[in-house]
C-alpha positions as CSV (number, residue, x, y, z in Angstrom):
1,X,90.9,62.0,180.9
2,X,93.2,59.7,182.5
3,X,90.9,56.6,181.8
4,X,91.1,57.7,177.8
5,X,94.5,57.7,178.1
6,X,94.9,54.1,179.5
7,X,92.4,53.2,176.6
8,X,94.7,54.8,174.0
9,X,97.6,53.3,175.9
10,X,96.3,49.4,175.8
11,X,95.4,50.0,172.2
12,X,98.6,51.0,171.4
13,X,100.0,47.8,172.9
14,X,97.9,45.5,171.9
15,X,98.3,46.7,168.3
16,X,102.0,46.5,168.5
17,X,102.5,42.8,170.0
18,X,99.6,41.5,167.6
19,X,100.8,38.6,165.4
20,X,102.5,40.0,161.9
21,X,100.0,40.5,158.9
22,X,100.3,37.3,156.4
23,X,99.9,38.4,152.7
24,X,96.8,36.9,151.4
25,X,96.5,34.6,148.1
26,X,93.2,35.3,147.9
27,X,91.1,38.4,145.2
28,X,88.5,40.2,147.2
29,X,86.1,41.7,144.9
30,X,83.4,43.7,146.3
31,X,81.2,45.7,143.5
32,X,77.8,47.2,144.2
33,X,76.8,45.5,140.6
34,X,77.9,41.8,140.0
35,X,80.7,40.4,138.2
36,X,78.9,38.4,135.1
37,X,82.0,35.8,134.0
38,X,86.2,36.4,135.0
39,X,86.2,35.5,131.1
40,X,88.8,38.2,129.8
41,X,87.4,38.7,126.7
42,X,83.7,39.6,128.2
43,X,83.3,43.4,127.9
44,X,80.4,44.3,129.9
45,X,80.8,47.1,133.0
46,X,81.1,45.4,136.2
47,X,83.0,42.7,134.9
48,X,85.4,45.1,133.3
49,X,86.2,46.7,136.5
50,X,86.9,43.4,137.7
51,X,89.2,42.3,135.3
52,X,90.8,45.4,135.4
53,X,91.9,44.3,138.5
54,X,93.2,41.2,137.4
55,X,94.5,41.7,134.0
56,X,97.0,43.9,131.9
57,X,97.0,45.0,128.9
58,X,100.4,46.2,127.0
59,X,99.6,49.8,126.7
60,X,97.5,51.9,128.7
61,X,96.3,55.7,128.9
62,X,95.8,58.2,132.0
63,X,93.2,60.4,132.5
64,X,94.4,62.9,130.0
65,X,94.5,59.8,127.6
66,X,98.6,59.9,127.2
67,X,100.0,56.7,126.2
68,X,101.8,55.1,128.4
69,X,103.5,51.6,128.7
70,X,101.8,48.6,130.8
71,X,103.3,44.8,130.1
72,X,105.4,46.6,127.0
73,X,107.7,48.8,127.9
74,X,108.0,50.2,124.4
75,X,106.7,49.7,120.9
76,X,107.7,50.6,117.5
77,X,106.0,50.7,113.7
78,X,108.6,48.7,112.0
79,X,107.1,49.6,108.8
80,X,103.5,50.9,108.2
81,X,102.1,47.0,109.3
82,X,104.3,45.9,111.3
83,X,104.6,46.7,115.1
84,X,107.1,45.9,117.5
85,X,106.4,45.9,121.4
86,X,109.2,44.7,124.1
87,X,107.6,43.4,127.6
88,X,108.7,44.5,130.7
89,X,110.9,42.0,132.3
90,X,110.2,40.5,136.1
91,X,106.4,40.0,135.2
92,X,105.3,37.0,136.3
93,X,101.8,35.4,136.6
94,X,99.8,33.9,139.6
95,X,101.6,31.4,139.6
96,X,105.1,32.1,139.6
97,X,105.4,31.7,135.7
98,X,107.3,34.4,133.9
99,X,105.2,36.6,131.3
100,X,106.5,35.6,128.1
101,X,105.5,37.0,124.1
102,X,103.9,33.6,123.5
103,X,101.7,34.2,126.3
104,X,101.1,37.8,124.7
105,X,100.9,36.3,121.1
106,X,98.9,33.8,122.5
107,X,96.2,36.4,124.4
108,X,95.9,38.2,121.2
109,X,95.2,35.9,118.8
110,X,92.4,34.3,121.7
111,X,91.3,37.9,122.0
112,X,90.7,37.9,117.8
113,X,89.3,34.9,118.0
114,X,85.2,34.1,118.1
115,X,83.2,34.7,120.5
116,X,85.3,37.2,122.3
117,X,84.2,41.3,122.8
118,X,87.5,42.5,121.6
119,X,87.4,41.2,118.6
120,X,85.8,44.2,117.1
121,X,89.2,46.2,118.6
122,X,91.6,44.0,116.8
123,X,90.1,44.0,113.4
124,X,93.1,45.1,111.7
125,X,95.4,42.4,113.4
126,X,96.5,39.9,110.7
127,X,99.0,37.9,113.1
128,X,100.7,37.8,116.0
129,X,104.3,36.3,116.6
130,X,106.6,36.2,119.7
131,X,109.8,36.8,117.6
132,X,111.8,36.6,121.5
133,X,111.0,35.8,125.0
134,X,109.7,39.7,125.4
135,X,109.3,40.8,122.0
136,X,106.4,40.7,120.1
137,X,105.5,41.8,116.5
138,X,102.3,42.2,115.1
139,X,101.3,42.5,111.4
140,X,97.8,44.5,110.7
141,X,96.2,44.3,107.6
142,X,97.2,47.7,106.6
143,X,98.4,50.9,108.5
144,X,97.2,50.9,112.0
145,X,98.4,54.0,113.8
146,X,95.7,53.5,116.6
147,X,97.0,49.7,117.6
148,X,99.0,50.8,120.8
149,X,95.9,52.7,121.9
150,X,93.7,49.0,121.0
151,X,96.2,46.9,123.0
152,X,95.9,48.5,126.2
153,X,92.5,46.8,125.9
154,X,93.0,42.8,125.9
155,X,94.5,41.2,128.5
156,X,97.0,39.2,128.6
157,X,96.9,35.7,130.4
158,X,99.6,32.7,130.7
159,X,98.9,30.4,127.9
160,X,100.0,27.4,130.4
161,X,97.6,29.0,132.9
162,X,94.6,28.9,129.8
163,X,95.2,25.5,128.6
164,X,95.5,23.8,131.8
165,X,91.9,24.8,132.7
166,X,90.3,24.4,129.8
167,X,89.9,29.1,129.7
């Protein structure tokens, strides 16, 4: 018993001098199923769980599918198509850069575009404009009640972040 204790004892040291834990910048990703592309608009199941992990959308939903607010930290229907959604201040990317609604407006309207999976979410988006640095509206073709619950879907990226690398 007393040998356990000195066991316990040097653990407990050594643990408590060891040099301080440094914050990685590094994703560790480890899926029993492969990752196929860190493309954001890919929709396929392993490399949505990854992404997830990654990316935001501006709404999202719990387990009881409640709404609840993600990079916006409220929306509105302006009028029956027209939306309103302000961001949540302090986000920033990767990088340091702040999330801003051209970033979002910018997203969105890559997420539309072709050859992307959520397209077929965003049919009834007719445009996207940052009207301020955190708010965004977005016009649908016609009423749209379901658009909150489509946008917790694409994620949003920094448009900086995009161009620079050719995404």
């Amino acid at each position: 018993m007393k040998s356990v204790r000195v066991i316990v004892c040097a653990l407990a040291l050594t643990t408590a001098t060891a040099a301080p834990v440094r914050a990685e910048t590094v994703v560790r990703w480890a899926s029993t199923n492969s990752v196929v592309t860190w493309e954001p608009t890919h929709n396929d199941d392993p490399t949505t769980a990854g992404l997830a992990q990654i990316y935001e959308g501006l709404t999202l939903t719990d387990a009881d599918l409640t709404m609840h607010p993600a990079l916006a930290t409220d929306w509105e229907m302006v009028r029956p198509d027209l939306w309103r959604f302000r961001l949540r201040p302090g986000v920033r990317f990767h990088d340091g850069a702040p999330l801003t609604a051209a970033d979002v407006a910018f997203s969105l309207d890559r997420a539309r575009g072709g050859g992307s999976d959520d397209a077929v979410h965003l049919t009834s988006v007719a445009d996207v404009t940052a009207t301020a640095a955190d708010v965004v509206e977005i016009t649908t073709a016609g009423p749209d009640l379901l658009l909150p619950v489509k946008l917790r879907r694409p994620p949003i990226l920094s448009r900086a972040w995009a161009e620079r690398h050719g995404a």
